[in-house]
N, C-alpha and C positions, 0 to 999 in steps of 0.2 A: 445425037447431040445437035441443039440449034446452033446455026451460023453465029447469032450473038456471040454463044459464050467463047469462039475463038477472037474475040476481041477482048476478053477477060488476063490478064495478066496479072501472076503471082510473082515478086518478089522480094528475095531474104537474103542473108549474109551468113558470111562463117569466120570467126578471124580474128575480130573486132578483139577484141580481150585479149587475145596473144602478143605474146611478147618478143616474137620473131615470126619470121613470114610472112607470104603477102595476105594481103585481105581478097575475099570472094563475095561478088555480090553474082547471084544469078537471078534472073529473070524467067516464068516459064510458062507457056502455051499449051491448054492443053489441045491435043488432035485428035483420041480417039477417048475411050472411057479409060477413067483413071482406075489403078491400083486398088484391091479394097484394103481398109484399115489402114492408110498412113496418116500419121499426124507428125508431130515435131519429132524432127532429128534428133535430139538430144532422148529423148523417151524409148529411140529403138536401140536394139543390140548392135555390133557394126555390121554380123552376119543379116542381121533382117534390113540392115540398111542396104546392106549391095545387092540382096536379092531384087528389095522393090525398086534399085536405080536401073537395074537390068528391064524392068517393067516399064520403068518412068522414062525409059528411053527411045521406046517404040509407043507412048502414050502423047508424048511432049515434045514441043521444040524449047529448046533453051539456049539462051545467050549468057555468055560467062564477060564478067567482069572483074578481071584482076589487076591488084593495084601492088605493086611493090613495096619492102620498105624503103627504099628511098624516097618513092613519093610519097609514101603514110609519113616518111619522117621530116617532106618540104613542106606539105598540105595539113598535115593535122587528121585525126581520125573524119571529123566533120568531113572535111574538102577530099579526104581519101575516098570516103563513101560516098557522095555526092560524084565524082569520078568513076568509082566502079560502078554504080546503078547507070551512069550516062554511056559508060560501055555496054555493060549487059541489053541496054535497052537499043544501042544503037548492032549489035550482034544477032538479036532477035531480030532484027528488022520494024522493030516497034514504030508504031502512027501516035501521032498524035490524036486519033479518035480512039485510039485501045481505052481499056478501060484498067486503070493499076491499083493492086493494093497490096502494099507495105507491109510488113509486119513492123510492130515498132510505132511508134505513136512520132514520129519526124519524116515530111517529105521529103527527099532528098535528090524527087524527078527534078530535071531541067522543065524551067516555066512555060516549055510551048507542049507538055501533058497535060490538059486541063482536069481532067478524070483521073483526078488519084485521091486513093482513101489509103488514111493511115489505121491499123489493125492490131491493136495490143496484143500480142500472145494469138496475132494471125497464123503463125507458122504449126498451132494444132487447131486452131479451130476452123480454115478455111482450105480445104485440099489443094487448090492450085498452089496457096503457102509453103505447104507441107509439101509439096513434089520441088519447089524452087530450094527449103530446106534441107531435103538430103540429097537431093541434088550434087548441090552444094559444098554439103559435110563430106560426103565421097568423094568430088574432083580435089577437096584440099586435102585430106588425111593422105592422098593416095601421092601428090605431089611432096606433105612432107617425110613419108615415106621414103623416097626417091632422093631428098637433101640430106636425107641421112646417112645416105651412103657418101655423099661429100662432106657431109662433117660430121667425120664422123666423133664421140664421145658426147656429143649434145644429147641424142636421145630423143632427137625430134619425130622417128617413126612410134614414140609411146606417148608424149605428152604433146605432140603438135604444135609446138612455140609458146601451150599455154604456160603461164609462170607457175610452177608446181614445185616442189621440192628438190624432183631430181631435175629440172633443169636449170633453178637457182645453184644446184650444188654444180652440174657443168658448168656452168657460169662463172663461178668464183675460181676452177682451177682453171678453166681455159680459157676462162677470157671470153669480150664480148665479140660479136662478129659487126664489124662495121659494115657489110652488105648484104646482112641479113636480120639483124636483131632491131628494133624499134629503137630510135635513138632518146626520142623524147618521151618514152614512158619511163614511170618512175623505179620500179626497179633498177631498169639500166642505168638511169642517170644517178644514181646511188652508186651502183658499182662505176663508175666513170668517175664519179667525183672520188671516189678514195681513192681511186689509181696515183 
C-alpha cells in the first residue's frame, strides 16, 4: 500500500433514522489490505458483518463519533452529524491534509478539511466507505444491545431504536423515554402530544 492512501479517509453513519439512541458517525484509515468483498452494511448478514469487523480491526484505525440523544434532540439531526463526524475525525487524529469522503451527498466536515468529496451510496461503492459502515453498524447494534438490558420491554437488541412496529407498540404501553428516545422526531412527538 502507498503512503498516499493512508491519508485517504472513509466516513459513514449508523442511527440517523432511529427513533432512540445515539447517532454514530465513524471515520476509518486504512493500515494494512482491506477485507475482500465488503460493501454496505446494510447488504450484509449481521454474522458476515462481525466476522469482517474482526478483520476491519487489524486492517483500519477508526475514530468513533457518538452523539447522544439529548444532543440530537438540542442540535437537530444536521448539527448532531456535523458533531459526530467533527469527533470521529478529531479521534482518528484526522489532518487537515487527509483526504475524506462522505458517503451521502452533504459535507458535514468542519471547514479547515479542504479535501472532502461527498459519495452517494459511497458506503458500497468505495471500500474505506464500507469498512467506516460496518464499522459502524457493529459498535451501535452492540451498544443497543446492551440498553436493552436497561430498558428493558423496548426491544431495542431487535430493532435498534429504528421505528418499527414492535417498537411503536413498546412505545405506546410504556411510554417514551426522555433520556433516550428522539424528542423531536415525529413519531415521538405524536405520542407526546396525545399524552
Amino acid at each position: 500500500m502507498r503512503v498516499s492512501e493512508c491519508k485517504i479517509i472513509g466516513i459513514d453513519e449508523v442511527g440517523r433514522g432511529c427513533l432512540a439512541g445515539p447517532l454514530l458517525v465513524v471515520a476509518a484509515r486504512q493500515k494494512s489490505k482491506l477485507p475482500k468483498d465488503i460493501k454496505d452494511s446494510k447488504k450484509l448478514t449481521r454474522g458476515q458483518r462481525e466476522t469482517i469487523y474482526q478483520l476491519l480491526t487489524a486492517s483500519c484505525q477508526f475514530g468513533e463519533g457518538w452523539v447522544t440523544p439529548a444532543e440530537i434532540n438540542r442540535l437537530g439531526l444536521t448539527g448532531a452529524t456535523r458533531l459526530g463526524v467533527k469527533r470521529a475525525l478529531k479521534a482518528l487524529s484526522a489532518g487537515a491534509d487527509n483526504e475524506i469522503l462522505i458517503d451521502g451527498h452533504i459535507n458535514y466536515c468542519p471547514s479547515h478539511y479542504k479535501s472532502v468529496k461527498t459519495i452517494i451510496g459511497g458506503d458500497d461503492l468505495i471500500p474505506i466507505i464500507s469498512a467506516a459502515s460496518i464499522y459502524a453498524k457493529v459498535r451501535r447494534d452492540a451498544y443497543m444491545k446492551n440498553a436493552s438490558r436497561k430498558y428493558a420491554g423496548y426491544g431495542f437488541d431487535k430493532h435498534v431504536g429504528y421505528g418499527t412496529k414492535l417498537h411503536l407498540a413498546a412505545i405506546a404501553e410504556l411510554g417514551v423515554l426522555d433520556s433516550f428516545h428522539r424528542l423531536n422526531y415525529a413519531p415521538i412527538k405524536e405520542v407526546l402530544a396525545g399524552l
